[in-house]
Structures are given as structure tokens and as C-alpha cells.
Short mmCIF file of the C-alpha atoms (twelve columns), coordinates in Angstrom:
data_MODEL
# 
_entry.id   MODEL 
# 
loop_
_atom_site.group_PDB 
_atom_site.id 
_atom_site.type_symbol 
_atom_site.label_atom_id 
_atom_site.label_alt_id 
_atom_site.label_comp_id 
_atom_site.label_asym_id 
_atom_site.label_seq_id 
_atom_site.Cartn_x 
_atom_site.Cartn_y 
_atom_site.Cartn_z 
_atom_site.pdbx_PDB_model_num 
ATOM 1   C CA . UNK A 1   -4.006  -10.330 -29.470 1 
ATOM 2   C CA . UNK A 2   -3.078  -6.733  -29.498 1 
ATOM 3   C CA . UNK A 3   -5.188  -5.589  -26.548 1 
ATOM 4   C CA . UNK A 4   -3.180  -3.984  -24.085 1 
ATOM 5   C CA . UNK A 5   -2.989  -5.556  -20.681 1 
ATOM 6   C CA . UNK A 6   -2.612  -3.901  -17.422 1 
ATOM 7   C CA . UNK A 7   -2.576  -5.943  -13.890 1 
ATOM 8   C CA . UNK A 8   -2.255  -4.846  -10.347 1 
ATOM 9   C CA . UNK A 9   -0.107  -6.220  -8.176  1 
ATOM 10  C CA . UNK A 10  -1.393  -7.046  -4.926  1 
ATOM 11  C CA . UNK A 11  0.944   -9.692  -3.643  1 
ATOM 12  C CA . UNK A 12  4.399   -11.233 -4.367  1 
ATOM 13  C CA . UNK A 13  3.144   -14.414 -5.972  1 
ATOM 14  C CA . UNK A 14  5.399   -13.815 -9.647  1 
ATOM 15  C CA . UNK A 15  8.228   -14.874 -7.726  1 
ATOM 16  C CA . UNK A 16  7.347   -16.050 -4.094  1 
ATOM 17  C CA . UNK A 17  5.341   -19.299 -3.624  1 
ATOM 18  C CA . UNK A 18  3.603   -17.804 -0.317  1 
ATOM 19  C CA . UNK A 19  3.488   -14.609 -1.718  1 
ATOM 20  C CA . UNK A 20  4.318   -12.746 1.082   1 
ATOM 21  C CA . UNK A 21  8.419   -12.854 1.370   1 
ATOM 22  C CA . UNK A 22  8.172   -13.965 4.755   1 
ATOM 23  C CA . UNK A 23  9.404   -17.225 6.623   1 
ATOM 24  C CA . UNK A 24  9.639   -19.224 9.784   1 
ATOM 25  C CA . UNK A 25  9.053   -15.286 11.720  1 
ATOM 26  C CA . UNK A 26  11.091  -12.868 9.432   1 
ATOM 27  C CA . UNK A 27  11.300  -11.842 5.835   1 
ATOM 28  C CA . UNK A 28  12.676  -13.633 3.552   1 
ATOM 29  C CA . UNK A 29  13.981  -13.021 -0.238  1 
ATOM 30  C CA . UNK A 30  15.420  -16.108 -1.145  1 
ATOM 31  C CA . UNK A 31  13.586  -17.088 -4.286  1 
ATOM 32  C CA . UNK A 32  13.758  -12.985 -5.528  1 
ATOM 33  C CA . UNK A 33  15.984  -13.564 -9.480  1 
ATOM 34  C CA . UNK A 34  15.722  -17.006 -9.521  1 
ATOM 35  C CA . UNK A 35  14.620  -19.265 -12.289 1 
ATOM 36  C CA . UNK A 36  12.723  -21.791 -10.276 1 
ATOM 37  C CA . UNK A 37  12.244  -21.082 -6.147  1 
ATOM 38  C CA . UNK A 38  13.884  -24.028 -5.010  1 
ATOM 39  C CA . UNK A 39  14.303  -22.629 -1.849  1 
ATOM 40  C CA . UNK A 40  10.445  -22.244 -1.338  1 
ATOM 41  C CA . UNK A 41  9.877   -25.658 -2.022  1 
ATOM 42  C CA . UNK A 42  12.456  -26.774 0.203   1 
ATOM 43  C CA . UNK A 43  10.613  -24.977 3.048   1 
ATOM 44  C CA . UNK A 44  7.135   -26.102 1.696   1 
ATOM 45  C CA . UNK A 45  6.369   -22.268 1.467   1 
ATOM 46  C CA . UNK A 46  2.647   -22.806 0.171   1 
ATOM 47  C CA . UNK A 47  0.205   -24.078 2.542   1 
ATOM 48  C CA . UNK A 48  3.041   -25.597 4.219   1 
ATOM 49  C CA . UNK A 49  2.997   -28.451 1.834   1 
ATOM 50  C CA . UNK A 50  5.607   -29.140 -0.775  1 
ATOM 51  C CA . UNK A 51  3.558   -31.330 -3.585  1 
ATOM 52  C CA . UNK A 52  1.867   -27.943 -3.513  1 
ATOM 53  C CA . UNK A 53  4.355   -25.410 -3.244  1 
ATOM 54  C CA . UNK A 54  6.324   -27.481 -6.159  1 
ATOM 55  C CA . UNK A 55  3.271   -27.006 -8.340  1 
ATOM 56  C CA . UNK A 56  2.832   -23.573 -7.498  1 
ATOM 57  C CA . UNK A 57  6.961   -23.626 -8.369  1 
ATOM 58  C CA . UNK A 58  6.565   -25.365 -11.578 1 
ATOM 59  C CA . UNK A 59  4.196   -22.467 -12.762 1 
ATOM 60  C CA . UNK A 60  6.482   -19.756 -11.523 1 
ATOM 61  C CA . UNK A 61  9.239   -21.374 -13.140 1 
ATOM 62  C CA . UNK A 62  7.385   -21.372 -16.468 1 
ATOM 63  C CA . UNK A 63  6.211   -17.770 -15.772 1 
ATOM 64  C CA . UNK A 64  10.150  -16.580 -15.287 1 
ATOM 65  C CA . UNK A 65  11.529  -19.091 -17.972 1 
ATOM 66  C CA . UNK A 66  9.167   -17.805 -20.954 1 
ATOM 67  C CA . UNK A 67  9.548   -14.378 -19.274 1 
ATOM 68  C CA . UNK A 68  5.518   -14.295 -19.679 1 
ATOM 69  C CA . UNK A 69  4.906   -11.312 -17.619 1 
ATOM 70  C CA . UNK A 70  7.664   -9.155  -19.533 1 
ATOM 71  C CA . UNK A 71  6.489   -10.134 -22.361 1 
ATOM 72  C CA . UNK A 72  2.577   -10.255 -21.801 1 
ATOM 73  C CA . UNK A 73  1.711   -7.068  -19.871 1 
ATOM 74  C CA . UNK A 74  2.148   -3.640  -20.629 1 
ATOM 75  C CA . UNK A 75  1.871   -1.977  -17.694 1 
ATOM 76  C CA . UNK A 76  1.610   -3.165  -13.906 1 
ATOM 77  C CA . UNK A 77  0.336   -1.237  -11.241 1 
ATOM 78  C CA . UNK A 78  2.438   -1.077  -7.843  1 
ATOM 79  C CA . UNK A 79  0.076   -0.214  -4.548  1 
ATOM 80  C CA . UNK A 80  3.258   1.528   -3.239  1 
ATOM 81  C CA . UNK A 81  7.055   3.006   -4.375  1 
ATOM 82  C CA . UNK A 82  8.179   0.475   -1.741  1 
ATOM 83  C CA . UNK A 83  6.744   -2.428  -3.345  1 
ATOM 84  C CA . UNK A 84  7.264   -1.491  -6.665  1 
ATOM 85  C CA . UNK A 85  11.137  -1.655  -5.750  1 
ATOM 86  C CA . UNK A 86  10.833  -5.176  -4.598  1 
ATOM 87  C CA . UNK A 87  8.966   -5.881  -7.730  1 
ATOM 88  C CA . UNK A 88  11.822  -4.252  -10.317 1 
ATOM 89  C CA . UNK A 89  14.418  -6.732  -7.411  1 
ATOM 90  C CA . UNK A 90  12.036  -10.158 -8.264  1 
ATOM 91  C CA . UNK A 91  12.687  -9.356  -11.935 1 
ATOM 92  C CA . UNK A 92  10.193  -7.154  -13.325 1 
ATOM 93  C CA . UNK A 93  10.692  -4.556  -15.603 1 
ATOM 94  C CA . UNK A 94  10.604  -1.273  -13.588 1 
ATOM 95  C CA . UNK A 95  9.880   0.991   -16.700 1 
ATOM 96  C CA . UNK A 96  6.234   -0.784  -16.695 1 
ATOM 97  C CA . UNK A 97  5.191   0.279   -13.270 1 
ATOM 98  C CA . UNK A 98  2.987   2.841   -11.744 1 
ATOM 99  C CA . UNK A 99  2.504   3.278   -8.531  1 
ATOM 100 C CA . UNK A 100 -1.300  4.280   -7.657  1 
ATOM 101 C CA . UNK A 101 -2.345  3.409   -4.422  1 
ATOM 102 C CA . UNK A 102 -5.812  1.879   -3.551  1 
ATOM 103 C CA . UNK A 103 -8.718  3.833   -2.103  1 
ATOM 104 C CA . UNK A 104 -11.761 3.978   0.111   1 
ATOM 105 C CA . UNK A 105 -15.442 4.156   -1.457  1 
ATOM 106 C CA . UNK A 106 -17.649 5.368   -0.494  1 
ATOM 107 C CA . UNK A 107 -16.304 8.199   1.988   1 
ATOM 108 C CA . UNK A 108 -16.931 6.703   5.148   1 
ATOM 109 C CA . UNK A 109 -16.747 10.745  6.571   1 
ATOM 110 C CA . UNK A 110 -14.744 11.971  9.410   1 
ATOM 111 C CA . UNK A 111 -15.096 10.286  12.692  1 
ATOM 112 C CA . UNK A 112 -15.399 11.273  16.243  1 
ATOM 113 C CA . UNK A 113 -12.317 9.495   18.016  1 
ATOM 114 C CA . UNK A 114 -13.859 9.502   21.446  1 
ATOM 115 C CA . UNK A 115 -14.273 5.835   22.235  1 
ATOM 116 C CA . UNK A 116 -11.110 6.114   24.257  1 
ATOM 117 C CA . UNK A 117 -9.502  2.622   22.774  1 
ATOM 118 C CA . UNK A 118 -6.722  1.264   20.277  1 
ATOM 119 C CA . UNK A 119 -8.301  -0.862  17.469  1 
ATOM 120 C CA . UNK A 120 -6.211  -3.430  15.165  1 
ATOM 121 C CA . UNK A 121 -8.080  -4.625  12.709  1 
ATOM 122 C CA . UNK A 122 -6.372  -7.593  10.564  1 
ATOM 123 C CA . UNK A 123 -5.990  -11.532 9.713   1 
ATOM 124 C CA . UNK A 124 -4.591  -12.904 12.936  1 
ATOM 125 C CA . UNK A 125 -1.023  -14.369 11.426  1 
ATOM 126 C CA . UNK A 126 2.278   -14.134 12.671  1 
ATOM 127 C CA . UNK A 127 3.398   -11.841 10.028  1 
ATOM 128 C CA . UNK A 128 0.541   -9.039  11.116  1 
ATOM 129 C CA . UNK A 129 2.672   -8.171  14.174  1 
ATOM 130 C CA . UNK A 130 0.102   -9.875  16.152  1 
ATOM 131 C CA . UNK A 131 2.540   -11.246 19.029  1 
ATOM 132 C CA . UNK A 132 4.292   -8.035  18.731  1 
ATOM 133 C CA . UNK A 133 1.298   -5.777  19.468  1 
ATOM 134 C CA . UNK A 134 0.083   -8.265  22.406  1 
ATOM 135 C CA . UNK A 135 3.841   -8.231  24.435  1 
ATOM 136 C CA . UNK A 136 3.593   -4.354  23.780  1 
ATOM 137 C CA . UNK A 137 0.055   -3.784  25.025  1 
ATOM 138 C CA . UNK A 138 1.276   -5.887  28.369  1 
ATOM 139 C CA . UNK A 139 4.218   -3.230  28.656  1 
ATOM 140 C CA . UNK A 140 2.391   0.039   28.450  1 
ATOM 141 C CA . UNK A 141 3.288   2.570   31.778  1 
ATOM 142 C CA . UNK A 142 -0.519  3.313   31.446  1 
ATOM 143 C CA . UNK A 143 -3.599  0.735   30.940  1 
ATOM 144 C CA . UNK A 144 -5.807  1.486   27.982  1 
ATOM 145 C CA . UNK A 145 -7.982  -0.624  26.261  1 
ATOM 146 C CA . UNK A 146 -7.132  -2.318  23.178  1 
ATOM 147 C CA . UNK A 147 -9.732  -4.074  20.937  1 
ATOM 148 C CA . UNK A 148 -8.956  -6.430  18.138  1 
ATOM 149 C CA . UNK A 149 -10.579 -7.083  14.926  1 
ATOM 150 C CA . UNK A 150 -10.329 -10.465 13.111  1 
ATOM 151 C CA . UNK A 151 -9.638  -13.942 12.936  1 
ATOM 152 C CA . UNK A 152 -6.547  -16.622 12.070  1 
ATOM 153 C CA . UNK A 153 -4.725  -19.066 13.438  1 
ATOM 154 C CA . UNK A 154 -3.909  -16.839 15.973  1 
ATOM 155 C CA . UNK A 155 -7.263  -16.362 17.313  1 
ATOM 156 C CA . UNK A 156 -7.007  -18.818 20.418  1 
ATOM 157 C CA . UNK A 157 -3.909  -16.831 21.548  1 
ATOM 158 C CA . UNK A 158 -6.029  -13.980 21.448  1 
ATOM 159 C CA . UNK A 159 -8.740  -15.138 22.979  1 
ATOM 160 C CA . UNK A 160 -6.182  -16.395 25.987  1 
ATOM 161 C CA . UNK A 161 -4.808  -13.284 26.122  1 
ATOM 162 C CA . UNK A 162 -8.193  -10.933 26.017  1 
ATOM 163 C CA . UNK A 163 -9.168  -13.260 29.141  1 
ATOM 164 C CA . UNK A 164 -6.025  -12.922 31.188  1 
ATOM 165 C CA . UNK A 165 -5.663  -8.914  30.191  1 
ATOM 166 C CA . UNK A 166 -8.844  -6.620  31.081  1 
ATOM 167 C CA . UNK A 167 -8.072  -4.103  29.086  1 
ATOM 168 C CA . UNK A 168 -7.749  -6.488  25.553  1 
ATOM 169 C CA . UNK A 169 -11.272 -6.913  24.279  1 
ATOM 170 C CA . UNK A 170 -11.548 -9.305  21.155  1 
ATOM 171 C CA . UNK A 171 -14.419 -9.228  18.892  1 
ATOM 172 C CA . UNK A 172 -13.450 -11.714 16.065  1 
ATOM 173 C CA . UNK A 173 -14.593 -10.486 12.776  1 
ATOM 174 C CA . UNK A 174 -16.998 -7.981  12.038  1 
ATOM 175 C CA . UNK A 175 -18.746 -6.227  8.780   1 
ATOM 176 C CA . UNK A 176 -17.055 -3.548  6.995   1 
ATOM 177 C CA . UNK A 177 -19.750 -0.922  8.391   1 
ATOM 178 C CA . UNK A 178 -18.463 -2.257  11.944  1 
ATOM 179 C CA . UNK A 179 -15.273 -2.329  11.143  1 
ATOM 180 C CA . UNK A 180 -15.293 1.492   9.668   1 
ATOM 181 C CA . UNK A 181 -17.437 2.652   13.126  1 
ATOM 182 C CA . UNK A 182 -14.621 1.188   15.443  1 
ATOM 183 C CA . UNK A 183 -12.120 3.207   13.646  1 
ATOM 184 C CA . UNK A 184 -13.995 6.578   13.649  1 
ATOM 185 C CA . UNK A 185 -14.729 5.956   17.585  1 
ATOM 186 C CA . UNK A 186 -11.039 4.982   18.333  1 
ATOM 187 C CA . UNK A 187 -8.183  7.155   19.363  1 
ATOM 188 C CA . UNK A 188 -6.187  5.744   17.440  1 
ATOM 189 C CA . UNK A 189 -4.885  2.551   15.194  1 
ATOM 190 C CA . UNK A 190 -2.073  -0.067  15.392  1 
ATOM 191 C CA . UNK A 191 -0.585  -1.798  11.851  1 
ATOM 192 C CA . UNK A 192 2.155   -3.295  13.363  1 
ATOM 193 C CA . UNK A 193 2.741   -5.682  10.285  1 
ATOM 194 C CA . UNK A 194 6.113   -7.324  10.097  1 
ATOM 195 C CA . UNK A 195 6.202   -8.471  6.261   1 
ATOM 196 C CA . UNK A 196 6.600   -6.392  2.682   1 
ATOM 197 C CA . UNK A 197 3.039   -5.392  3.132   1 
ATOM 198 C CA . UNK A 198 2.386   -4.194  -0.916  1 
ATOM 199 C CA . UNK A 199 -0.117  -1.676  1.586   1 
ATOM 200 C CA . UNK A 200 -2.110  -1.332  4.001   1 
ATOM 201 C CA . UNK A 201 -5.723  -0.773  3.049   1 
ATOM 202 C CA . UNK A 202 -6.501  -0.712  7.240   1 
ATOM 203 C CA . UNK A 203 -4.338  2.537   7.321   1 
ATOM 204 C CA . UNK A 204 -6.247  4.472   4.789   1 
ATOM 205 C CA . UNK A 205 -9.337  3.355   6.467   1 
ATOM 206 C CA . UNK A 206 -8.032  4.938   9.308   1 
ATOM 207 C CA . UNK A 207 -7.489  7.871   7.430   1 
ATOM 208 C CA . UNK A 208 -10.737 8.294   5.801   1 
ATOM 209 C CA . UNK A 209 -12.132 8.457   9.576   1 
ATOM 210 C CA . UNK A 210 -9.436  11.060  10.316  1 
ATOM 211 C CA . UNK A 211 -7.611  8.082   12.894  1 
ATOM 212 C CA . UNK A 212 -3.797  8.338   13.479  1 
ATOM 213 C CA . UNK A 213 -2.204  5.488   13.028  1 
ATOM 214 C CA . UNK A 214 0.992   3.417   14.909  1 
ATOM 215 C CA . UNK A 215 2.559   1.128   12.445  1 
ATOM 216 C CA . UNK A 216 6.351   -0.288  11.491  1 
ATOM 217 C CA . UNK A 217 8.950   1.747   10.334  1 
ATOM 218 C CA . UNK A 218 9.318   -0.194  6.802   1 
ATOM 219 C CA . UNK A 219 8.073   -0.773  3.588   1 
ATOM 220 C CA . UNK A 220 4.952   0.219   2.441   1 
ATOM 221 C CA . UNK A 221 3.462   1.309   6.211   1 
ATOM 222 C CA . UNK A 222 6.641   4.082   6.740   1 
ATOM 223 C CA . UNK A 223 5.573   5.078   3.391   1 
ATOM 224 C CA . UNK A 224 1.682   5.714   3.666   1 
ATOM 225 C CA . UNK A 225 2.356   7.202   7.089   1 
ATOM 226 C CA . UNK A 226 3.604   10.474  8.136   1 
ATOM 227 C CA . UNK A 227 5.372   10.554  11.234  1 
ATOM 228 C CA . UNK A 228 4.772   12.913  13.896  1 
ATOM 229 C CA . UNK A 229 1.988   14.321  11.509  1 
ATOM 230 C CA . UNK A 230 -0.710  11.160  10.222  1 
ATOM 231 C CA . UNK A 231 0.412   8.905   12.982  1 
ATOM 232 C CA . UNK A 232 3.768   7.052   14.026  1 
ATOM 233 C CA . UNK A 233 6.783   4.694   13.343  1 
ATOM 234 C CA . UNK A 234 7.998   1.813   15.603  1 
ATOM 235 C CA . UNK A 235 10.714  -0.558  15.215  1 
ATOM 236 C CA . UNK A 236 9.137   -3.147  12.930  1 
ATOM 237 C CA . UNK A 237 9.007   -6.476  15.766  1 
ATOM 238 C CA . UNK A 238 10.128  -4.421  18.972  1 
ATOM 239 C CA . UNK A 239 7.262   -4.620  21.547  1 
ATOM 240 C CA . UNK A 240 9.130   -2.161  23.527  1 
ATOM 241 C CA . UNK A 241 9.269   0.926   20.806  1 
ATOM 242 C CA . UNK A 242 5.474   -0.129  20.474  1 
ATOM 243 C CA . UNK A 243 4.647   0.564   23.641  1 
ATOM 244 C CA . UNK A 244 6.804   3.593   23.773  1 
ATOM 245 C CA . UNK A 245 4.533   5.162   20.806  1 
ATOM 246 C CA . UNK A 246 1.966   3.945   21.978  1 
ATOM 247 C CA . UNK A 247 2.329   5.569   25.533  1 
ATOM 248 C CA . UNK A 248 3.361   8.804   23.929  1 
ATOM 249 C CA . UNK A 249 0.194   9.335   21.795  1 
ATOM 250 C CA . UNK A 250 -2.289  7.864   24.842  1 
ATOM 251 C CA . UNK A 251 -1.070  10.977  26.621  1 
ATOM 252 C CA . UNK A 252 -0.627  13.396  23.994  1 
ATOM 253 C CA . UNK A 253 -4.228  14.419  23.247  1 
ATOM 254 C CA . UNK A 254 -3.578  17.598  21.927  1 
ATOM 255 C CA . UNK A 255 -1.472  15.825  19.368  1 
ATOM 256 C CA . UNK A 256 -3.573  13.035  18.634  1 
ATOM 257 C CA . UNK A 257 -6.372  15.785  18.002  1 
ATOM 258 C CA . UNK A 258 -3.836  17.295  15.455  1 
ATOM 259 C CA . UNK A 259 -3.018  13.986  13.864  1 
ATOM 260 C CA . UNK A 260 -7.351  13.382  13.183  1 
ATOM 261 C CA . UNK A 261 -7.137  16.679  11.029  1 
ATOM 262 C CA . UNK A 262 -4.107  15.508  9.073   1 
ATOM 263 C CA . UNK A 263 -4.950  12.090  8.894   1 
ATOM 264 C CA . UNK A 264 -8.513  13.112  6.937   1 
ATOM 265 C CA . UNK A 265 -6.374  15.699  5.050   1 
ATOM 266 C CA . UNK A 266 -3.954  12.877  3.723   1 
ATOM 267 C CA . UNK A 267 -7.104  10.656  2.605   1 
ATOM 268 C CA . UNK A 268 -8.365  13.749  0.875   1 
ATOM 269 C CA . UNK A 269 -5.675  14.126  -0.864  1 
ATOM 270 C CA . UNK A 270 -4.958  10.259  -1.752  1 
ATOM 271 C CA . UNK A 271 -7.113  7.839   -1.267  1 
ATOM 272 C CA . UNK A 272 -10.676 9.223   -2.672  1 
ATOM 273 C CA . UNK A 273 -12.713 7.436   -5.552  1 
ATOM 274 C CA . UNK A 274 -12.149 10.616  -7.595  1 
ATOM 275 C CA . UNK A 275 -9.034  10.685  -7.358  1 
ATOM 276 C CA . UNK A 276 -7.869  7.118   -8.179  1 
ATOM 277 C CA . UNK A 277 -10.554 7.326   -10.930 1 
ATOM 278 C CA . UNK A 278 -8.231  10.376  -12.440 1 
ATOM 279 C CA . UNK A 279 -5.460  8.148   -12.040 1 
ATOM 280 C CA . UNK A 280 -6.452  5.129   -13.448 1 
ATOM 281 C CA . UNK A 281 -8.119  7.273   -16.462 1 
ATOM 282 C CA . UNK A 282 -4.546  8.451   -16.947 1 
ATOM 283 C CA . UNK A 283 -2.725  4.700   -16.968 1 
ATOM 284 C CA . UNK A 284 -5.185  3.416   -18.716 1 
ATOM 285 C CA . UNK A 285 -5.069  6.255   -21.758 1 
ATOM 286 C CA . UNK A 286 -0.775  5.640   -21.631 1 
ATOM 287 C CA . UNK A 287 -1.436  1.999   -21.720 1 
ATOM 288 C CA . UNK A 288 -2.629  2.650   -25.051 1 
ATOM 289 C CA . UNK A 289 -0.878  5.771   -26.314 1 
ATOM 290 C CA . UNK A 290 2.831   4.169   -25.509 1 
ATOM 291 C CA . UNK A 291 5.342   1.981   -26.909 1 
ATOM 292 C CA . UNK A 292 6.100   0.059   -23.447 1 
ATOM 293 C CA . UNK A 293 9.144   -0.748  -25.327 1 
ATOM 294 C CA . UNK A 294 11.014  2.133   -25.639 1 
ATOM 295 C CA . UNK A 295 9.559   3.557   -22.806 1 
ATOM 296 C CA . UNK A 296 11.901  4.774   -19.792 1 
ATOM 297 C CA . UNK A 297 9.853   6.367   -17.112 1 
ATOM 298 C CA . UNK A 298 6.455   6.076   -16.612 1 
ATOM 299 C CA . UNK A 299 4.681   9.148   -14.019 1 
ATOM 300 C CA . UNK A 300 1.190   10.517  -13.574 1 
# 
């Protein structure tokens, strides 16, 4: 009693039984202000079950009823400024958050980005842009290999796919040394991610390797990167604009080359242990300096 509590928010569990606002292929908001998420537990949201996803319900319900989190926490941490506003939309209290985004330790260093592939590197859902990235890779005006990082229940479609397709090469899942070579070898990096990602820890690692990156043109990903500068947007689910980007930067080298130095600039800048240890220093002294109460704003 009278410690003051600060939690991260990594997901969009307070008021979404899966978590992840997304359903049946698109995003979805329906339980955001409500009491109890009836309409997750009509849809069996959690583990497609709904015993399950009414338990998980019930304890949301309790959560938003008692207004625990309100109450309870004195600050929360947002990964992003585009989660944090669907955070303040679910219900909480926008004066409590700061948004400080994850980071990379240790500094992987800058990479050489001659392995002459695309890499995705991810959990192999539907809501990773998966399908997306696959109908895009069949529609590019010039073949270049793609390789693919993970598993999910998408894995046998991949696995189809990497033996009807030459150029798509998948290697299921691999250490987090592996994972960070691939990236420093590769020209360049695809987060095609179709739901409120709260980040996007792949793009940073991407970063820290000085690796543009291709992602949607939403949320979180739009907001960690810079256009024409750290990488590039595509219409969030169209396979076409994908392969569009993707074209461009396979045959702009003189831009991708551009892109490596501002890529390791913007994880410089961002995304170093030092610097979100100087940032968490600084919530962490607020936490206990401030009356969340009468607070209004809250900025590092």
C-alpha cells in the first residue's frame, strides 16, 4: 500500500479478450468502452473458445467495473503515441501515459546488407500480413529472393508456398543471434502486419543493423518508420502496393544504401539501452515525485 505502480503495456488485453483488436481478417474495436465484451465472447475471441473467452470476460468486466487499473496504477507506459491513443479510446486515463518505446541490447552493430534477399521475421498468423506478403512476393516485375523467419499456424502454407516459388526460402525459427545475422546480411525487411501492432520490436532490429524496412502505413509501424528516409509505407493488406515498394527499393540501390545510414542513425537515436535507461530513470523518478491526480500532461 502506497508503493507506486507503473506497468507497460504490451498488448490490448484491459479491454480485448484476444488482445490484439483483430477478428475473422480485419481489426476490430467492438469491445473498446464497454463494461463487459460481450461481443468477444460472442465470437469466442480467446483461443477460439467461449467458456474461455467468458472467463477471460468475467475478469475484464471486474477490471472495468471496479475501475482497478484507474485506480491501481500510477503511471502506464505506451510502446508507441499510436497505441497509447487506442489505450486513452479502451478507457484509460490518458494523463497516466508515457510513451517510451522498447530497445535493442546489446548493440547488435551495423550490418553489411549484401546478402541480396528480403527477410520477414515473425509468428506466422493471419494478422502478421503473412498472406499479404506471399500474394505480393508472387507479383513482383523482378524475382528476388525472400526468406522467412518463424513459425504458426501458417507454417504449412509457407512451406507450400517456399516449394512451389524458388525464390521463397523458409527457415522456421531460428535463435536471436540468427535472427539478428539475417537482418544485417539482408537488403532489406518486410513488417507487413495488419493489426494495432502496440510496436514492432522486428523493425528496430532492423534498425540496429542499419536495414530499411517495408511495413503498413498504420499504427504503430507508420509511426516507427520514416518514409522515403528509414524504409517505406504500403497500403496495410494490398499485395499490390507491396510489391510496388518492394520493386522500387530492389532497384533503387543507391537509395537503399542511403536508407542503411539512416536506419542505424534512427536506432541511435531511439532505441539504445542508454537511452531507454535515461528514460525510464525519468518515469520512474515522476512516478514518485507526482500527484497522478492532478496531473494533466505527462512528457520526458
Amino acid at each position: 500500500e502506497g508503493i507506486p505502480v507503473v506497468q507497460t503495456l504490451h498488448n490490448y488485453r484491459f479491454f480485448c479478450p484476444s488482445a490484439h483488436l483483430f477478428r475473422n481478417g480485419r481489426n476490430c474495436e467492438s469491445c473498446l468502452r464497454k463494461k463487459f465484451p460481450w461481443p468477444g465472447i460472442a465470437h469466442s475471441c480467446y483461443q477460439d473458445n467461449r467458456i474461455t473467452t467468458t472467463l477471460v470476460g468475467i475478469m475484464l468486466g471486474f477490471h472495468q467495473i471496479f475501475k482497478t487499473l484507474n485506480t491501481k496504477v500510477d503511471i502506464f507506459i505506451a510502446l508507441t503515441q499510436a497505441s497509447k491513443e487506442k489505450f486513452i479510446k479502451g478507457g484509460l486515463p490518458g494523463h497516466k501515459i508515457i510513451v517510451k518505446p522498447n530497445f535493442v541490447s546489446p548493440d547488435p552493430t551495423q550490418g553489411c546488407g549484401t546478402g541480396n534477399f528480403g527477410l520477414f521475421v515473425g509468428r506466422l498468423i493471419p494478422e502478421k500480413g503473412v498472406q499479404t506478403l506471399l500474394n505480393a512476393w508472387k507479383k513482383l516485375r523482378y524475382p528476388f529472393p525472400l526468406i522467412i523467419v518463424g513459425e504458426g499456424p501458417l507454417s504449412s502454407l509457407i512451406q507450400k508456398t517456399a516449394l512451389k516459388y524458388p525464390h521463397i526460402s523458409w527457415l522456421g525459427r531460428k535463435s536471436s543471434l540468427e535472427v539478428r545475422d539475417l537482418l544485417g546480411r539482408s537488403s532489406f525487411t518486410i513488417f507487413p502486419s495488419e493489426w494495432h501492432e502496440p510496436f514492432g520490436r522486428v523493425v528496430i532490429e532492423a534498425f540496429s543493423k542499419g536495414t530499411p524496412v517495408i511495413t503498413s502505413n498504420f499504427g504503430a509501424m507508420a509511426e516507427l518508420v520514416d518514409h522515403g528516409r528509414t524504409g517505406l509505407h504500403f497500403n496495410s493488406g494490398d499485395s499490390s502496393d507491396l510489391a510496388n515498394q518492394i520493386d522500387f527499393l530492389i532497384t533503387n540501390s543507391h537509395l537503399r544504401q542511403q536508407m542503411r545510414v539512416e536506419a542505424r542513425k534512427e536506432f541511435e537515436r531511439k532505441f539504445t539501452a542508454d537511452h531507454n535507461y535515461e528514460q525510464l530513470n525519468k518515469i520512474y523518478r515522476k512516478t514518485m515525485s507526482i500527484d497522478t491526480r492532478e496531473l494533466k500532461t505527462v512528457s520526458l
